[in-house]
PDBQT receptor file of N, H, CA, C and O in Angstrom, charges set to zero:
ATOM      1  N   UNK A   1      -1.194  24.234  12.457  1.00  0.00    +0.000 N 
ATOM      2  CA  UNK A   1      -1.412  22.815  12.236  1.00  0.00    +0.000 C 
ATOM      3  C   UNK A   1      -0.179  22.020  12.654  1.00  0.00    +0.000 C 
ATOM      4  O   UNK A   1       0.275  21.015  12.106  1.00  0.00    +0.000 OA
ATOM      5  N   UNK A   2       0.324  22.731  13.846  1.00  0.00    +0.000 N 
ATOM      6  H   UNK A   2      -0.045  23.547  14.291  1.00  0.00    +0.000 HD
ATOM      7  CA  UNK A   2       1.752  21.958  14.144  1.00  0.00    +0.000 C 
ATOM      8  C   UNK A   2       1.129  20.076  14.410  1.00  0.00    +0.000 C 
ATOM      9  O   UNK A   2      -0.094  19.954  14.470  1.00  0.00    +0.000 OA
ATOM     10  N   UNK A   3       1.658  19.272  14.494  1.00  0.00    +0.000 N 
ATOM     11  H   UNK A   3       2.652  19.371  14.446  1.00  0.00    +0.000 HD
ATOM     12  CA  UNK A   3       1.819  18.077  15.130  1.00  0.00    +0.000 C 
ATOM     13  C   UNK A   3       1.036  17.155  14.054  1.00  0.00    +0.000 C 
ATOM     14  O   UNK A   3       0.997  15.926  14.092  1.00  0.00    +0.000 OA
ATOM     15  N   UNK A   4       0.424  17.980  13.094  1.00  0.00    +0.000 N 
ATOM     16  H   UNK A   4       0.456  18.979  13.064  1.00  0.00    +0.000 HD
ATOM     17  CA  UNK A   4       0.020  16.820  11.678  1.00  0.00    +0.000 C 
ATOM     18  C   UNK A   4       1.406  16.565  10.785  1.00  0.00    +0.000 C 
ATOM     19  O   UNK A   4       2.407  17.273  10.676  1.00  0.00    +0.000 OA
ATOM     20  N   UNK A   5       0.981  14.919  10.024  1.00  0.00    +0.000 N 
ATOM     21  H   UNK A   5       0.168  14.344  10.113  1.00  0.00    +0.000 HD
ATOM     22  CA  UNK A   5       2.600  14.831   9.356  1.00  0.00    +0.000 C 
ATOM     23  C   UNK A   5       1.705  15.701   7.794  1.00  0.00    +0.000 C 
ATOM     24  O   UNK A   5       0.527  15.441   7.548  1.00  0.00    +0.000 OA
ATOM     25  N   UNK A   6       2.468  16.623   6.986  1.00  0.00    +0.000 N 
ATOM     26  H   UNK A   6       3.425  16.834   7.186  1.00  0.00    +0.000 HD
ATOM     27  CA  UNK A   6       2.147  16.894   5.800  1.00  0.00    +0.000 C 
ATOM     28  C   UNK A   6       2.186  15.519   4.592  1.00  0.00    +0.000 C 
ATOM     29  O   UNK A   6       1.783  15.570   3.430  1.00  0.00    +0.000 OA
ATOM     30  N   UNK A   7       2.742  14.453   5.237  1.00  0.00    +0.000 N 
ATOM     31  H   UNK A   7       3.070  14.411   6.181  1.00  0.00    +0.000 HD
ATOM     32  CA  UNK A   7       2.844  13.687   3.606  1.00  0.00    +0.000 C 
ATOM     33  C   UNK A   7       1.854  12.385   4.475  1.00  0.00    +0.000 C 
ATOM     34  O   UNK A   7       1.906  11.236   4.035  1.00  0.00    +0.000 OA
ATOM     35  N   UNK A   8       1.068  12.678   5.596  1.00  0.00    +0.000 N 
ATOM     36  H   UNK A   8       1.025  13.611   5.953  1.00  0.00    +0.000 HD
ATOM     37  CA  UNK A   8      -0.288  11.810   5.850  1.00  0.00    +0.000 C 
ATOM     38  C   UNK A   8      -0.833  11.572   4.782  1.00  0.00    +0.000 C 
ATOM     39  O   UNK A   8      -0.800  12.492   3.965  1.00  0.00    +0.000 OA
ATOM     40  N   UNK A   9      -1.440  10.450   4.429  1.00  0.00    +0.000 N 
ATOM     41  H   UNK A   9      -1.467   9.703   5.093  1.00  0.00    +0.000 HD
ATOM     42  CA  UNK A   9      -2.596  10.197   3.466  1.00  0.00    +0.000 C 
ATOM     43  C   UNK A   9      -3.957  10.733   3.636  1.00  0.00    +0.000 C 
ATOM     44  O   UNK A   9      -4.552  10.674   4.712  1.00  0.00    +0.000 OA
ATOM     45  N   UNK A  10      -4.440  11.253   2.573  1.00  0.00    +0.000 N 
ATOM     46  H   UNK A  10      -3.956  11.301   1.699  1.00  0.00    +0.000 HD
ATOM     47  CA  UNK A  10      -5.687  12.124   3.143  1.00  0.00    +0.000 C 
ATOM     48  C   UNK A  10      -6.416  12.112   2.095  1.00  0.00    +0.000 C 
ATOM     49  O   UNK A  10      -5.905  12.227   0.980  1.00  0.00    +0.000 OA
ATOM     50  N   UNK A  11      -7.997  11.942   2.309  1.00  0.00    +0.000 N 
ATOM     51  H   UNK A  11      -8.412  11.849   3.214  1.00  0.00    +0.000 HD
ATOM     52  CA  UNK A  11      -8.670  11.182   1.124  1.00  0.00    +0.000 C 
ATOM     53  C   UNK A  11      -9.679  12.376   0.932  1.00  0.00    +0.000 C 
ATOM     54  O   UNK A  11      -9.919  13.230   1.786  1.00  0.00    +0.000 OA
ATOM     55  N   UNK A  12     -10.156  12.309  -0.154  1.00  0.00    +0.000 N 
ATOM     56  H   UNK A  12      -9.962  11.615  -0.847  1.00  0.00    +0.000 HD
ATOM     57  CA  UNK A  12     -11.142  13.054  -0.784  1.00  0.00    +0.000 C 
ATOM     58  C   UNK A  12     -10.308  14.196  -1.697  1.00  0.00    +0.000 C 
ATOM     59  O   UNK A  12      -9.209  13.826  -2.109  1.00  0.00    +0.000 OA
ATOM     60  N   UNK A  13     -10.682  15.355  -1.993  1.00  0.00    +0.000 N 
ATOM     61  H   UNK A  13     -11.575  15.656  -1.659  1.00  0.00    +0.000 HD
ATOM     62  CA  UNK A  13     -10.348  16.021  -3.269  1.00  0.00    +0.000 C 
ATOM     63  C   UNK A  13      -9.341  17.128  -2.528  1.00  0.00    +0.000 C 
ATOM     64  O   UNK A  13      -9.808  18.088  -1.915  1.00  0.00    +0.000 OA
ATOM     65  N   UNK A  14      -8.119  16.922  -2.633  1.00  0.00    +0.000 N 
ATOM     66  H   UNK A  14      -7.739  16.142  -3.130  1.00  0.00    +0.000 HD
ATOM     67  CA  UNK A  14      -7.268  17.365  -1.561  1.00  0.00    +0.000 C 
ATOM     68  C   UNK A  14      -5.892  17.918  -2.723  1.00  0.00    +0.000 C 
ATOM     69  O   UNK A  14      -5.509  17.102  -3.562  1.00  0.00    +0.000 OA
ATOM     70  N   UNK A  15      -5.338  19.113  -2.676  1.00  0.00    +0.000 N 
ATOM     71  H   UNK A  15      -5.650  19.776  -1.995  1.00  0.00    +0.000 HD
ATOM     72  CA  UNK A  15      -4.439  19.311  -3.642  1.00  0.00    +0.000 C 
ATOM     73  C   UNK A  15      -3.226  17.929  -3.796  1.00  0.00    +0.000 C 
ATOM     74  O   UNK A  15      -2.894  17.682  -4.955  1.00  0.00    +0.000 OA
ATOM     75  N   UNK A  16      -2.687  17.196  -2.854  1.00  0.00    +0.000 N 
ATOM     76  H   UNK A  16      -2.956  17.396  -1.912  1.00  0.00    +0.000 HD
ATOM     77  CA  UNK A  16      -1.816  16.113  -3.329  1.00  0.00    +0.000 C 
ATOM     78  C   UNK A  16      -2.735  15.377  -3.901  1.00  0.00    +0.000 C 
ATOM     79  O   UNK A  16      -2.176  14.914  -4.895  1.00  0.00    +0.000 OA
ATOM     80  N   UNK A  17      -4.328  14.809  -3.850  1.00  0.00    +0.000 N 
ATOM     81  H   UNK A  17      -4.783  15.184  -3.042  1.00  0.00    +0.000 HD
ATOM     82  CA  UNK A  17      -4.990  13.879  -4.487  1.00  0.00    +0.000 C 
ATOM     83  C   UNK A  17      -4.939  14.547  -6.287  1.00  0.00    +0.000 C 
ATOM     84  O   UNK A  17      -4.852  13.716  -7.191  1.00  0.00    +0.000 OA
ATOM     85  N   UNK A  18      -4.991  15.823  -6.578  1.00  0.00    +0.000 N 
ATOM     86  H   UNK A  18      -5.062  16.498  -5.843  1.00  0.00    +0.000 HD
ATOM     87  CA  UNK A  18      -5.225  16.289  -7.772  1.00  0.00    +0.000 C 
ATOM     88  C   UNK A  18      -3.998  16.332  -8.503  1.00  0.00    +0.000 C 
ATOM     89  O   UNK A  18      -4.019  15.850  -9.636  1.00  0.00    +0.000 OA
ATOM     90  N   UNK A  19      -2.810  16.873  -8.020  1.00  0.00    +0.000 N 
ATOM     91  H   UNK A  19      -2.792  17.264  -7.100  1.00  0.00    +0.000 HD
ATOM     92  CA  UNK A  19      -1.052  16.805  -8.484  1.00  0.00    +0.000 C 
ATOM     93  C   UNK A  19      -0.755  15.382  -8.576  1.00  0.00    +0.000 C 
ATOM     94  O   UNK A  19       0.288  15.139  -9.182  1.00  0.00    +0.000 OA
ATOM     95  N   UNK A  20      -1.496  14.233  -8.068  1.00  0.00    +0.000 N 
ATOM     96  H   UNK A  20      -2.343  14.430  -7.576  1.00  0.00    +0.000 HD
ATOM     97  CA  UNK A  20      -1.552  12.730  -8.374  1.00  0.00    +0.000 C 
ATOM     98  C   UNK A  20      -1.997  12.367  -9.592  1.00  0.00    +0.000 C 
ATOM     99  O   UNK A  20      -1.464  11.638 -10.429  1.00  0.00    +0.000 OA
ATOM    100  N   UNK A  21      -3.216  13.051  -9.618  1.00  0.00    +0.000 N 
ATOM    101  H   UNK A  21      -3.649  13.643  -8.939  1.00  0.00    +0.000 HD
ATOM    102  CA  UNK A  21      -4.703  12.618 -10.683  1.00  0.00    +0.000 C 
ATOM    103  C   UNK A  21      -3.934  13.182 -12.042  1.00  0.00    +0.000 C 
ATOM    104  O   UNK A  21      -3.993  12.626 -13.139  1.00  0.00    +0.000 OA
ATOM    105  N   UNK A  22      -3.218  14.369 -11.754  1.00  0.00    +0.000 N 
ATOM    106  H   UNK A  22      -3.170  14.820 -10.863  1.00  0.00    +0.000 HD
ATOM    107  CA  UNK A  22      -2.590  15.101 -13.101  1.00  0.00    +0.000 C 
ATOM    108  C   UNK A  22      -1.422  14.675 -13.385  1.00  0.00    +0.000 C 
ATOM    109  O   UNK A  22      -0.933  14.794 -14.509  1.00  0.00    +0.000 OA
ATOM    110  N   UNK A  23      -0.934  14.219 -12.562  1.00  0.00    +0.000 N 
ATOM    111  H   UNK A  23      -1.332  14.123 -11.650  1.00  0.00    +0.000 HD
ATOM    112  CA  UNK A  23       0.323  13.346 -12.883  1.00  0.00    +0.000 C 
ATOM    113  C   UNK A  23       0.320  12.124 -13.752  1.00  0.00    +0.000 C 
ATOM    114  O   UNK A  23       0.951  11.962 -14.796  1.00  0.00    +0.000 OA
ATOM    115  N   UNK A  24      -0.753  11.025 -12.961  1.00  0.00    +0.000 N 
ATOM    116  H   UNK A  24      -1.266  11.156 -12.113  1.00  0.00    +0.000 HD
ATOM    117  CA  UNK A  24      -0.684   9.775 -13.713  1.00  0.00    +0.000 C 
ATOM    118  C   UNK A  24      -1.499  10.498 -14.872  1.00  0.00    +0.000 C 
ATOM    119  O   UNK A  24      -0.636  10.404 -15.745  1.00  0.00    +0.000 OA
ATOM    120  N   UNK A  25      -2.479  11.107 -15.448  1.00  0.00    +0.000 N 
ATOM    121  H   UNK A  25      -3.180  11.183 -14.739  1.00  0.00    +0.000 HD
ATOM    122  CA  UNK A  25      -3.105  11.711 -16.233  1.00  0.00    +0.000 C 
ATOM    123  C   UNK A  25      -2.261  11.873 -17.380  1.00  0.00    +0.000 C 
ATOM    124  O   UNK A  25      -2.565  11.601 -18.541  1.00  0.00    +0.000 OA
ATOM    125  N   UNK A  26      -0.983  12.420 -16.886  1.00  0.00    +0.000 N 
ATOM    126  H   UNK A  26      -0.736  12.641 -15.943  1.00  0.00    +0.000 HD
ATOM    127  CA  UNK A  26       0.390  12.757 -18.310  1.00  0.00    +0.000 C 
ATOM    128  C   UNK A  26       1.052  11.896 -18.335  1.00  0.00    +0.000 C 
ATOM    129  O   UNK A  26       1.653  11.909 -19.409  1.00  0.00    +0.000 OA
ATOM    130  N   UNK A  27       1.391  10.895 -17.605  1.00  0.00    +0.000 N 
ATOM    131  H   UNK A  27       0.903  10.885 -16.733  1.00  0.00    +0.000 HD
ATOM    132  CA  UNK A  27       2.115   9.641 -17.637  1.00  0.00    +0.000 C 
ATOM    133  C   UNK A  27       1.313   8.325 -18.922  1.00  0.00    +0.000 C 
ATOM    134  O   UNK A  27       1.901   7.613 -19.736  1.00  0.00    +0.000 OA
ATOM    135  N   UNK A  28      -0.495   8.463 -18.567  1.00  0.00    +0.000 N 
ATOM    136  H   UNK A  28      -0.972   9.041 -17.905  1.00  0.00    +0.000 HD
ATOM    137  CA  UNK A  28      -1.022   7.918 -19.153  1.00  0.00    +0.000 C 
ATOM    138  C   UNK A  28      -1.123   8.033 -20.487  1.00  0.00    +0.000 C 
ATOM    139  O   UNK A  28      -0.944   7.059 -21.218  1.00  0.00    +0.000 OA
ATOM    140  N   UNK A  29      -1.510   9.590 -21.083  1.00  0.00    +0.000 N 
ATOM    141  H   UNK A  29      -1.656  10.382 -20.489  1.00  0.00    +0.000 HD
ATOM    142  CA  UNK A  29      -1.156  10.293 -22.225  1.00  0.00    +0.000 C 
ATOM    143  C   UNK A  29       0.075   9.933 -23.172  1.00  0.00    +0.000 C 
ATOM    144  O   UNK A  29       0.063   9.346 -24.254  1.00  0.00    +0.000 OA
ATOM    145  N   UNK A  30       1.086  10.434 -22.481  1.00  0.00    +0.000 N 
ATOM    146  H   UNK A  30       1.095  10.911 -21.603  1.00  0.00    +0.000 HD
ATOM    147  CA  UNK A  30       2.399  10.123 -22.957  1.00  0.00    +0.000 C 
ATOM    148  C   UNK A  30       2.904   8.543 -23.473  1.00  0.00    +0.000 C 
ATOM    149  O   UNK A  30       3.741   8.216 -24.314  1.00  0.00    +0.000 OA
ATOM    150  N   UNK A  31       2.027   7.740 -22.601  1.00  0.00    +0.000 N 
ATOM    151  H   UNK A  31       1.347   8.006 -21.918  1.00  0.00    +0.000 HD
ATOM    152  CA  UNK A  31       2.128   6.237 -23.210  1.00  0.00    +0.000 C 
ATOM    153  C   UNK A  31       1.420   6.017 -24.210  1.00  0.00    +0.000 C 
ATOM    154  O   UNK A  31       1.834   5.223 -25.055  1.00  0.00    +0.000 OA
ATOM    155  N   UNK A  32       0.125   6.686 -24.379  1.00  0.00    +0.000 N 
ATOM    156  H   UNK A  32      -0.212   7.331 -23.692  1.00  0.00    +0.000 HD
ATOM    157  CA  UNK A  32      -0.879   6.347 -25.628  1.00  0.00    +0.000 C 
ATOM    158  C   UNK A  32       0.180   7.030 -26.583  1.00  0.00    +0.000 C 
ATOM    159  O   UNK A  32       0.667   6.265 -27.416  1.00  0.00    +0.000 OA
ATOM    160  N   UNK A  33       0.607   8.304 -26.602  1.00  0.00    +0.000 N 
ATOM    161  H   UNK A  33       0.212   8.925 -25.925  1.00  0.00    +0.000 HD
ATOM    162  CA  UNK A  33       1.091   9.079 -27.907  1.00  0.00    +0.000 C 
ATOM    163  C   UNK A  33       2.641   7.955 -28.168  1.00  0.00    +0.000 C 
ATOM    164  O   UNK A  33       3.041   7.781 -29.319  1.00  0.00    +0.000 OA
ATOM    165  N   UNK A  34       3.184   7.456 -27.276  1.00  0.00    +0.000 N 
ATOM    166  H   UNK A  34       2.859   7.598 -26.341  1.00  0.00    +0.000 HD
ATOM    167  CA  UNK A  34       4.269   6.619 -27.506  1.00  0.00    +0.000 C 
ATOM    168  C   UNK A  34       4.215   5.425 -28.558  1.00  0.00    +0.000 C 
ATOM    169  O   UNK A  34       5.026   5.051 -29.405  1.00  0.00    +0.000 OA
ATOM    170  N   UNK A  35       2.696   4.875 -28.110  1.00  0.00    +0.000 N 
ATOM    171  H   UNK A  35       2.037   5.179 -27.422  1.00  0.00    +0.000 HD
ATOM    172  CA  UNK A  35       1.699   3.550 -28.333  1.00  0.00    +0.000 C 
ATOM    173  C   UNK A  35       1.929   3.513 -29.672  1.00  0.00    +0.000 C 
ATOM    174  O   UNK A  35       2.477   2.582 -30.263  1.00  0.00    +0.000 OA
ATOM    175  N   UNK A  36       1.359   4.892 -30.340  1.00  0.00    +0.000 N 
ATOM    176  H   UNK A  36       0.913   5.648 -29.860  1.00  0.00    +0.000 HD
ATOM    177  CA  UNK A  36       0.907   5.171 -31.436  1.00  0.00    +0.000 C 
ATOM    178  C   UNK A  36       1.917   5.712 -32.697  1.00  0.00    +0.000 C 
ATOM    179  O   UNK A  36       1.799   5.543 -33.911  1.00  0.00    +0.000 OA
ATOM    180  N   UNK A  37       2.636   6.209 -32.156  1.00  0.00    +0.000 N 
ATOM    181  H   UNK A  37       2.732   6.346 -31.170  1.00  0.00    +0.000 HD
ATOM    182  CA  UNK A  37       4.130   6.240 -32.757  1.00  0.00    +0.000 C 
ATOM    183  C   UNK A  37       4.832   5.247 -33.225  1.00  0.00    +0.000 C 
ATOM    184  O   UNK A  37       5.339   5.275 -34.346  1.00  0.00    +0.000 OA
ATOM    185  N   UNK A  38       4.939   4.216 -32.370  1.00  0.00    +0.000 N 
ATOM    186  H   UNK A  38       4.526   4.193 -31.459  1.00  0.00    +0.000 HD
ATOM    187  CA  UNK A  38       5.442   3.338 -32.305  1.00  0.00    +0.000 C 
ATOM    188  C   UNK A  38       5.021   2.138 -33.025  1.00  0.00    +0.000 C 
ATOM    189  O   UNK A  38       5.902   1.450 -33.539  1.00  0.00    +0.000 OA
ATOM    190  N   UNK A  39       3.656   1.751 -33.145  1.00  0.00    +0.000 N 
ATOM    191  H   UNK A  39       2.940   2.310 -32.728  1.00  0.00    +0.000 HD
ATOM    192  CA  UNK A  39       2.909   1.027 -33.494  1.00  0.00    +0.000 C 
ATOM    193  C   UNK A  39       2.200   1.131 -35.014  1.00  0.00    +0.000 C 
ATOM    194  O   UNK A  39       1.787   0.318 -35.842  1.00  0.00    +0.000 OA
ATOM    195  N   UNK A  40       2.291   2.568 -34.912  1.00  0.00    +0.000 N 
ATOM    196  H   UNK A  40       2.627   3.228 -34.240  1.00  0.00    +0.000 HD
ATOM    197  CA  UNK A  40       1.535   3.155 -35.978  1.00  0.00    +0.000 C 
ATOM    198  C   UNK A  40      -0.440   3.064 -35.911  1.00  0.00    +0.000 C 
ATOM    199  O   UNK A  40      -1.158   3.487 -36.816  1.00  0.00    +0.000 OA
ATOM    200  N   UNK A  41      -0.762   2.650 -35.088  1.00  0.00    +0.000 N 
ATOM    201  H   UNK A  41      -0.178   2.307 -34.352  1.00  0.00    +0.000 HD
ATOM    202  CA  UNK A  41      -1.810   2.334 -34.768  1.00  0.00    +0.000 C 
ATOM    203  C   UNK A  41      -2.564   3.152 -33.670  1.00  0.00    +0.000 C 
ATOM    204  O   UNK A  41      -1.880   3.650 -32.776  1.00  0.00    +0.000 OA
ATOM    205  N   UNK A  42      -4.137   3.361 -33.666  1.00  0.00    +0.000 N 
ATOM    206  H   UNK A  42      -4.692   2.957 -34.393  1.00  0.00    +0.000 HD
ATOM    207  CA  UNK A  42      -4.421   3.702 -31.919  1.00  0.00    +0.000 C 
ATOM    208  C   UNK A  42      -4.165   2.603 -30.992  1.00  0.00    +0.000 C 
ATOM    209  O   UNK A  42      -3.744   1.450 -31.082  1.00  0.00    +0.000 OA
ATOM    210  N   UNK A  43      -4.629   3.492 -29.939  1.00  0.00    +0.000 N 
ATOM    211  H   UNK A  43      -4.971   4.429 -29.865  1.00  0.00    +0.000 HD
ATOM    212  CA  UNK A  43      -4.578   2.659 -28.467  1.00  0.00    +0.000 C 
ATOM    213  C   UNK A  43      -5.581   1.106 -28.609  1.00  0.00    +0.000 C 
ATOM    214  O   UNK A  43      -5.282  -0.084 -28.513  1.00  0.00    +0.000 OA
ATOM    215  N   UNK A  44      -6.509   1.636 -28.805  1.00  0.00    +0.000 N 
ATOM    216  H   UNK A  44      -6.752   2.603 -28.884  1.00  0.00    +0.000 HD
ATOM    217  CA  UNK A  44      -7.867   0.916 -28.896  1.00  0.00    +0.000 C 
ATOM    218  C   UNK A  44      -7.140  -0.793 -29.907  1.00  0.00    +0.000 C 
ATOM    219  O   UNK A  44      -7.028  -1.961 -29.535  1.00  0.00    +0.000 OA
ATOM    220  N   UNK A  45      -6.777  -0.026 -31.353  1.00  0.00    +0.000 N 
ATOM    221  H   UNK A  45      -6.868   0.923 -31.655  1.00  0.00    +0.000 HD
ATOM    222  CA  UNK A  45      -6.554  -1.351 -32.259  1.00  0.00    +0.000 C 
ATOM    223  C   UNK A  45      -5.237  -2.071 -31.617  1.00  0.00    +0.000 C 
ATOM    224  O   UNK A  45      -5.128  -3.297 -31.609  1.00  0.00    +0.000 OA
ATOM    225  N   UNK A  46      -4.228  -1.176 -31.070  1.00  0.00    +0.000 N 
ATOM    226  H   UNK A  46      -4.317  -0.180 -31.077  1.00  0.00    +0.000 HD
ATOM    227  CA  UNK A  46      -3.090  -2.335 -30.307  1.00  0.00    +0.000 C 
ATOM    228  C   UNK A  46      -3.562  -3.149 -29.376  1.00  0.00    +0.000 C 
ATOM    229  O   UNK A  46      -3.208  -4.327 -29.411  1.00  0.00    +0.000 OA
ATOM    230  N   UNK A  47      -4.443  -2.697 -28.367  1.00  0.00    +0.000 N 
ATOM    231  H   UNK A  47      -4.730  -1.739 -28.338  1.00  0.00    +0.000 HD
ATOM    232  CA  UNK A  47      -4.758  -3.768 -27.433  1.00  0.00    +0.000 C 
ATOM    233  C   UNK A  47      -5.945  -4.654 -27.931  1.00  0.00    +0.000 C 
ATOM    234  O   UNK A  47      -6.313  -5.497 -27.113  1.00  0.00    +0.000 OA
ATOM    235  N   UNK A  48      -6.782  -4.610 -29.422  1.00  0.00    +0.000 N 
ATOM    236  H   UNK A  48      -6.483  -3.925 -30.087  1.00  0.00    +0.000 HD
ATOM    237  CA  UNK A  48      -7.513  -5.693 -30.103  1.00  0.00    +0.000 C 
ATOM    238  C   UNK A  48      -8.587  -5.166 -29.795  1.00  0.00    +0.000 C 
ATOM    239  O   UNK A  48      -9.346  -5.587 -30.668  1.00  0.00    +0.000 OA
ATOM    240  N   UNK A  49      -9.313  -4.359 -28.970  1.00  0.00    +0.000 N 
ATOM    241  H   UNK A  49      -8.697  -4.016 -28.260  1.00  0.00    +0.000 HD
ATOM    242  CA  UNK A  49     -10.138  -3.494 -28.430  1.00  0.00    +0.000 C 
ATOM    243  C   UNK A  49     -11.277  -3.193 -29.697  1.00  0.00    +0.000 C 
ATOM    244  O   UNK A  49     -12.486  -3.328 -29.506  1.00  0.00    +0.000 OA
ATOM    245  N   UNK A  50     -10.814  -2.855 -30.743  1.00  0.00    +0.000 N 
ATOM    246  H   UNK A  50      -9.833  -2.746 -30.898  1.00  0.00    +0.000 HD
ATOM    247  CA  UNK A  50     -12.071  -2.527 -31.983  1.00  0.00    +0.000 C 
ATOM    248  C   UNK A  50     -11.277  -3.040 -33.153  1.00  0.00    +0.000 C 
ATOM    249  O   UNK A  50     -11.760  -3.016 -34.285  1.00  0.00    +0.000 OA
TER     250      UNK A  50
């Protein structure tokens, strides 16, 4: 596969699309458990949600 760039953008279900998906996935996590610590509250009642 000489002459492709490896960090091309490339769409559909592609191992960098999934190491993305799992990434923001723990980034997202880690803010709710922060949220909630912090707040003492869920996600849902800090943002007025329920």
């Amino acid at each position: 596969m000489q002459g492709q760039n490896p960090n091309e953008a490339k769409f559909g279900f592609t191992p960098q699309a999934e190491n993305l998906n799992g990434r923001l996935a723990m980034i997202g996590f880690a803010a709710a458990l922060i949220i909630e610590l912090v707040s003492g509250q869920g996600v849902l009642h800090f943002w007025g949600l329920m």
